[in-house]
C-alpha positions in Angstrom: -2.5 -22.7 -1.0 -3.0 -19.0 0.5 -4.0 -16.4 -1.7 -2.3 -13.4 -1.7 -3.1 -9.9 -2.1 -1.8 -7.2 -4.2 -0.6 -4.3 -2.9 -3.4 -2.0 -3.5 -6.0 -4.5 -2.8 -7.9 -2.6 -0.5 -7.9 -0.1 -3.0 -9.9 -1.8 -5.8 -12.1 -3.0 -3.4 -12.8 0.7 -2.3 -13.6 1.2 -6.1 -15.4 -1.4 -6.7 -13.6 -4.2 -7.8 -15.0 -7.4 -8.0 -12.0 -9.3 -6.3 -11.3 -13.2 -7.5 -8.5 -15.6 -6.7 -6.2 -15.6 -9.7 -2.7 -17.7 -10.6 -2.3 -17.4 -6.3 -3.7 -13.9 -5.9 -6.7 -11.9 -5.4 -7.3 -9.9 -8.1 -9.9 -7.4 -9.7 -11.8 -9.3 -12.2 -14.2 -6.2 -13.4 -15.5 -3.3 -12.0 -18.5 -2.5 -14.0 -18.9 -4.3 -16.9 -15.9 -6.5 -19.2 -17.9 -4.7 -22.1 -17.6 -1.4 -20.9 -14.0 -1.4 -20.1 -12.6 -3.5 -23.1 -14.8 -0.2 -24.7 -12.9 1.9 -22.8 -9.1 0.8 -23.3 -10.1 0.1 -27.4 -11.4 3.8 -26.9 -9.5 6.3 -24.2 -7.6 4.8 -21.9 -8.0 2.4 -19.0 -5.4 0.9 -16.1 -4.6 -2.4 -15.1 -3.4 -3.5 -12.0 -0.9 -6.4 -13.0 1.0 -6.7 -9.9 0.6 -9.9 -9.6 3.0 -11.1 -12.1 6.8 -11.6 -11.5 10.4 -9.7 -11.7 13.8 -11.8 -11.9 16.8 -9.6 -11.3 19.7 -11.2 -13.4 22.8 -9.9 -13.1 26.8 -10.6 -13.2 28.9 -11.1 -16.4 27.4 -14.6 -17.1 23.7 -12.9 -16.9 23.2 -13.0 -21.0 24.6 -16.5 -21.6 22.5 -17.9 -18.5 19.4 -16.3 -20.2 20.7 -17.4 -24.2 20.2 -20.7 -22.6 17.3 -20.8 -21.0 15.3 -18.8 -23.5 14.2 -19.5 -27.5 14.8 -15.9 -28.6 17.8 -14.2 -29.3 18.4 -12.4 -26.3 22.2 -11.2 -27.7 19.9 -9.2 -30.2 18.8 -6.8 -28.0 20.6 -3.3 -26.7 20.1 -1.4 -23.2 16.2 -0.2 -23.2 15.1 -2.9 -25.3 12.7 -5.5 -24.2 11.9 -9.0 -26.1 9.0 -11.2 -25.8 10.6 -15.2 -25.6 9.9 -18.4 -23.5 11.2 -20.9 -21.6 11.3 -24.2 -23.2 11.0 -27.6 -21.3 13.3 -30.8 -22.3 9.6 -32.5 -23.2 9.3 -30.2 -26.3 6.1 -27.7 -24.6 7.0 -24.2 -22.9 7.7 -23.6 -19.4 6.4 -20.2 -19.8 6.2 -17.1 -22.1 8.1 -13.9 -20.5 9.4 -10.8 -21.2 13.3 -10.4 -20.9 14.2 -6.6 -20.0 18.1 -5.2 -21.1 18.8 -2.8 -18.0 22.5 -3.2 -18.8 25.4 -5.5 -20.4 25.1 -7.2 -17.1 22.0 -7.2 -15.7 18.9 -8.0 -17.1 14.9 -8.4 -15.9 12.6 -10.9 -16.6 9.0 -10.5 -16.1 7.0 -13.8 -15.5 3.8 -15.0 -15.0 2.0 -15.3 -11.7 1.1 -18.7 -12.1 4.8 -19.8 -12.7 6.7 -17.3 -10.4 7.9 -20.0 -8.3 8.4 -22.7 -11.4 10.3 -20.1 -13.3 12.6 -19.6 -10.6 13.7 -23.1 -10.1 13.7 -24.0 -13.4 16.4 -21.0 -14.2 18.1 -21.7 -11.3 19.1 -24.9 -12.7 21.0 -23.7 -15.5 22.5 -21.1 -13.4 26.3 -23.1 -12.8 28.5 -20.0 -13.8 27.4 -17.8 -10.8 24.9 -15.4 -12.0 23.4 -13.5 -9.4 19.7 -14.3 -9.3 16.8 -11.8 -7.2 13.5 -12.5 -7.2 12.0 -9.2 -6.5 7.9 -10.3 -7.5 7.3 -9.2 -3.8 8.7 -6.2 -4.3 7.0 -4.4 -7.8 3.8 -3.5 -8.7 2.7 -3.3 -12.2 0.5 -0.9 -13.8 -0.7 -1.6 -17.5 -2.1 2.6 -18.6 -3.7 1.1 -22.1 -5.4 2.8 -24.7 -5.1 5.7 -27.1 -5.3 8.3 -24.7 -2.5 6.6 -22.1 0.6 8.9 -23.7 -1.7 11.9 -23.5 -2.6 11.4 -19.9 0.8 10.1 -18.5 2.8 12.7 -20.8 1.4 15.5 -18.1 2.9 13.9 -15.1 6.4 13.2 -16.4 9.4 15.1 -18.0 10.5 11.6 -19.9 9.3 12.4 -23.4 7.0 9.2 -23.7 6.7 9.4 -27.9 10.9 8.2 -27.9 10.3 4.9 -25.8 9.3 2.6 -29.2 7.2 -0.5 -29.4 9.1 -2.9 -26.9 11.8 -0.2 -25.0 11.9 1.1 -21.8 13.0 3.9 -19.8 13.4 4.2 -15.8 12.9 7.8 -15.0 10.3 9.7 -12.4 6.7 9.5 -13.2 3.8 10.6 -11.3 6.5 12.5 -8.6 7.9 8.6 -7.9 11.2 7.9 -9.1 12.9 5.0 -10.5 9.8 4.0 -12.5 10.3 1.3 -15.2 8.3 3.1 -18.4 7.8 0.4 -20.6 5.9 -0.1 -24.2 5.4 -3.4 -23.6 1.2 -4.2 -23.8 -0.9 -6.9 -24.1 -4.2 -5.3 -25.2 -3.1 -3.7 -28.7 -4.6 -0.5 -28.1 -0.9 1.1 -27.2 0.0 2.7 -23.6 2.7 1.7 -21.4 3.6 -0.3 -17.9 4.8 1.1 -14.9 7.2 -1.1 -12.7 7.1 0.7 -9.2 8.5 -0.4 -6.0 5.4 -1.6 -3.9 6.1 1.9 -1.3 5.1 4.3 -4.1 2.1 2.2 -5.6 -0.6 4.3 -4.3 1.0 7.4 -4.9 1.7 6.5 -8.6 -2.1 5.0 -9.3 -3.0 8.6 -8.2 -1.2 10.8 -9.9 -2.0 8.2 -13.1 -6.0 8.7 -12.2 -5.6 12.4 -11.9 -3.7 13.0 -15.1 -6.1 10.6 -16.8 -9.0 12.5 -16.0 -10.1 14.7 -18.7 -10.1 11.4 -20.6 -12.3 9.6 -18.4 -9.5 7.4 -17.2 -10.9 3.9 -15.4 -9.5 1.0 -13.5 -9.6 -2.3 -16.0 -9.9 -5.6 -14.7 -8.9 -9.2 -15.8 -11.5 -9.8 -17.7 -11.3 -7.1 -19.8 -7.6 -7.9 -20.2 -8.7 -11.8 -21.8 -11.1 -10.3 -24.1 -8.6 -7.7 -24.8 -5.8 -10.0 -25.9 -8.0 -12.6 -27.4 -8.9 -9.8 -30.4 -5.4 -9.7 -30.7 -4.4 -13.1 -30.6 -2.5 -12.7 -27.7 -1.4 -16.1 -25.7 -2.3 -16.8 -22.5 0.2 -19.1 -20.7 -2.4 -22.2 -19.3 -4.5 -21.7 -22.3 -3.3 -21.3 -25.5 0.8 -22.4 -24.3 1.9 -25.1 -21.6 4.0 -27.6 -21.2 2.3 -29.5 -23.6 2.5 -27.2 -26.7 5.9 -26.5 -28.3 6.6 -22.8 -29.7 7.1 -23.9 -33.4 2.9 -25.1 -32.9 1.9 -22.0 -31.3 2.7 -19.8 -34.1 6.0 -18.5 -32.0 8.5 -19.7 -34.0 9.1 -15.9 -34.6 10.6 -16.4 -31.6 12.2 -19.3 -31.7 15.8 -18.5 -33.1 18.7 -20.8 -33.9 21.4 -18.9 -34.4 22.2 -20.2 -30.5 21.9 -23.4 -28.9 18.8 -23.7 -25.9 17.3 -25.9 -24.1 16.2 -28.7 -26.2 16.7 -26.5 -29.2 17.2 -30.1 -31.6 13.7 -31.0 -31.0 12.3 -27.8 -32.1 14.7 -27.3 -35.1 13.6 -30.3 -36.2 9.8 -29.7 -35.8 10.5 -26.3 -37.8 12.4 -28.3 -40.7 10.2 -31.3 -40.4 7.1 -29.8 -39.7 4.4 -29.9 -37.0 1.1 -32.2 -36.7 -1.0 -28.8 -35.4 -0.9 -25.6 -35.4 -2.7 -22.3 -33.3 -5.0 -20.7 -35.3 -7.3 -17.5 -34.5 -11.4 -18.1 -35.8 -14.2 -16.0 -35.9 -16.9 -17.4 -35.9 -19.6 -17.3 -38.7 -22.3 -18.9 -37.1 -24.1 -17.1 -34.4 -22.5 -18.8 -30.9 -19.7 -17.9 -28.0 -16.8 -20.4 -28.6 -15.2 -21.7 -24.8 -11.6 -23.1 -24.0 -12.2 -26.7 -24.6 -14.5 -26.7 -27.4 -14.2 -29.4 -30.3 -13.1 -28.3 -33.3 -14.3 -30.6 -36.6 -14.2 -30.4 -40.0 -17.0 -30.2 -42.4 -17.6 -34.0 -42.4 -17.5 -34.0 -38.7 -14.1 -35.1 -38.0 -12.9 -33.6 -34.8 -9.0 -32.3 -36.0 -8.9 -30.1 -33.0 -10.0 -28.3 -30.0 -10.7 -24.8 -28.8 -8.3 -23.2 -25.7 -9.4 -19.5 -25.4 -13.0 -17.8 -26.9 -14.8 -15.1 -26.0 -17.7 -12.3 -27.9 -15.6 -9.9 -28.7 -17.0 -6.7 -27.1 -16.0 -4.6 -30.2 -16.9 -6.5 -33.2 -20.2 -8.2 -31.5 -18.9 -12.2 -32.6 -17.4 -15.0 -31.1 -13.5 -15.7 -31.5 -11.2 -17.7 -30.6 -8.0 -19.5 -30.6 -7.5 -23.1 -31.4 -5.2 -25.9 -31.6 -6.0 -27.6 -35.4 -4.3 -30.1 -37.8 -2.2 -29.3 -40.3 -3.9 -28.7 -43.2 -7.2 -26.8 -41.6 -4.8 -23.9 -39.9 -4.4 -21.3 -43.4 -6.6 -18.7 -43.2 -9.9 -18.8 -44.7 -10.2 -22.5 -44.0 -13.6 -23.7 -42.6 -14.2 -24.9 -39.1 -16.9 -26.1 -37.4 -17.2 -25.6 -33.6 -18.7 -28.0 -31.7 -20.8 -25.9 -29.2 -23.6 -28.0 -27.1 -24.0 -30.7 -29.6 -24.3 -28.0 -32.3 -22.0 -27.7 -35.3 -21.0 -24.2 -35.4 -19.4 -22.4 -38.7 -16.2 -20.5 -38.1 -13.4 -19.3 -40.5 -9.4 -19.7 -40.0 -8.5 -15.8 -39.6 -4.9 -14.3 -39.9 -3.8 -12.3 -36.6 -4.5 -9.9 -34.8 -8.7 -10.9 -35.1 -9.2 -7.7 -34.5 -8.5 -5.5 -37.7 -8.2 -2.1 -36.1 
């Protein structure tokens, strides 16, 4: 399969970027250190170039009842410039993917998708699409900027006359950032640390990182790369679509039943109303670990007597609390917080503790 490039690859390369093929791109993995810019999102603010994931254009008067069934969450729930974090469930019980669907209008709507899955997405929704719904994929078309940190409304407040503090947790506004217009704002992140994403047609990319680097300045503003992003979400518990979800792992197991609603009828919807009701064999769980050790994707997971009840699908130091966490698939009955772990790491039996979300307590 070719790899493709982002839009401003030849930018991150200029700056440094340690490029790496990625869900069918190249992307910047780090440019310094994963330390020193998890530091610096947790801290000021940092930038992400995200361009590699995907935008669906849904629109027509069928648009809302094409994604109602496609989609767990109650997409009916939401007004224009409101956004709502769902997935796409299979007919095996596991997830198709984990997306964001976007309320431009009554009738037309956005979903953004991962990389990995852009072209799966697609023809999975496509499917479902009998009542004429006019679908555009416009991945090629966007870049994505994730400004994350404490300091990203202070620096992206200079260069636009949208008054960032009224865009809440999970809305959106399209107005003219940076001197670009038609910008999607959105408060939408993945790293906890607050900050927004910029949807920008691929012609004005350039011109937008600019004006973003230039505002950002005074607070030492820096580009982020992926791996900074993984450690990043990890603290917050975070899924990662081919880690911690798949087709394998059904929401009501991955501690998404939150969004999960049956107040509609979705694909496959019995099965999962009857593994909420009925209940589930495992569950996702967040650990930090007690004993000194880096849990990997993977990893056993056993009990005290050495039972293995599960295994390990994200881990990671975390840069800011200097101690291995991690997620992990458990059985019932090892998955409330508090309960101990042990994580089998090179033939060592490592202490951990069940720990609510985010792992992270900011």
């Amino acid at each position: 399969m070719d790899v493709k490039n982002i839009t401003l690859n030849d930018l991150h390369v200029a700056l440094g970027g340690k490029m790496v093929p990625f869900a069918g791109f190249n992307m910047p993995v780090r440019y310094s250190s994963d330390k020193a810019e998890h530091l610096c999102v947790r801290q000021g603010v940092g930038v992400f170039d995200v361009s590699h994931m995907g935008e669906f254009f849904l629109e027509g008067p069928e648009a809302l009842d094409l994604i109602q069934r496609v989609t767990t969450n109650d997409a009916s729930k939401i007004v224009d410039g409101q956004a709502q974090y769902s997935c796409l469930p299979n007919q095996d019980g596991g997830i198709v993917d984990d997306l964001l669907v976007y309320r431009m209008s009554e009738t037309k709507y956005m979903l953004v998708v991962n990389a990995s899955n852009i072209e799966k997405d697609w023809n999975w929704i496509s499917q479902f699409n009998t009542k004429g719904v006019e679908m555009t994929n416009a991945s090629d078309e966007y870049s994505l900027f994730a400004v994350q940190g404490p300091k990203a409304v202070e620096a992206l407040q200079k260069i636009t006359e949208v008054d960032l503090s009224d865009i809440k947790f999970y809305h959106f506004m399209t107005g003219e950032i940076g001197d670009v217009a038609e910008v999607i704002i959105s408060a939408t992140g993945y790293t906890g640390a607050g900050g927004f994403e910029l949807y920008v047609k691929n012609a004005d990319a350039e011109k937008l990182w600019k004006a973003v680097f230039e505002a950002g300045k005074d607070f030492d503003i820096q580009p982020i790369g992926l791996g900074a992003r993984d450690t990043l979400r990890l603290e917050m518990g975070f899924c990662l679509y081919g880690n911690d979800i798949d087709d394998t792992t059904s929401p009501i197991e991955a501690g998404l039943g939150w969004i999960t609603k049956f107040t509609k009828e979705f694909t496959n919807s019995d099965t999962f109303l009857l593994q909420k009701e009925s209940g589930v064999d495992r569950k996702l769980v967040g650990f930090i670990m007690e004993d000194k050790g880096i849990p990997r994707g993977g990893y056993e997971i056993a009990d005290a007597a050495g039972n293995v009840i599960g295994n390990v699908t994200s881990g990671t130091m975390s840069p800011l609390m200097n101690i291995g966490i991690g997620l992990g698939y458990v059985a019932v009955g090892h998955h409330k917080a508090d309960s101990e772990i042990f994580i089998q790491v090179r033939n060592k039996s490592l202490k951990a503790k069940v720990t609510k979300l985010p792992l992270y307590k900011q």
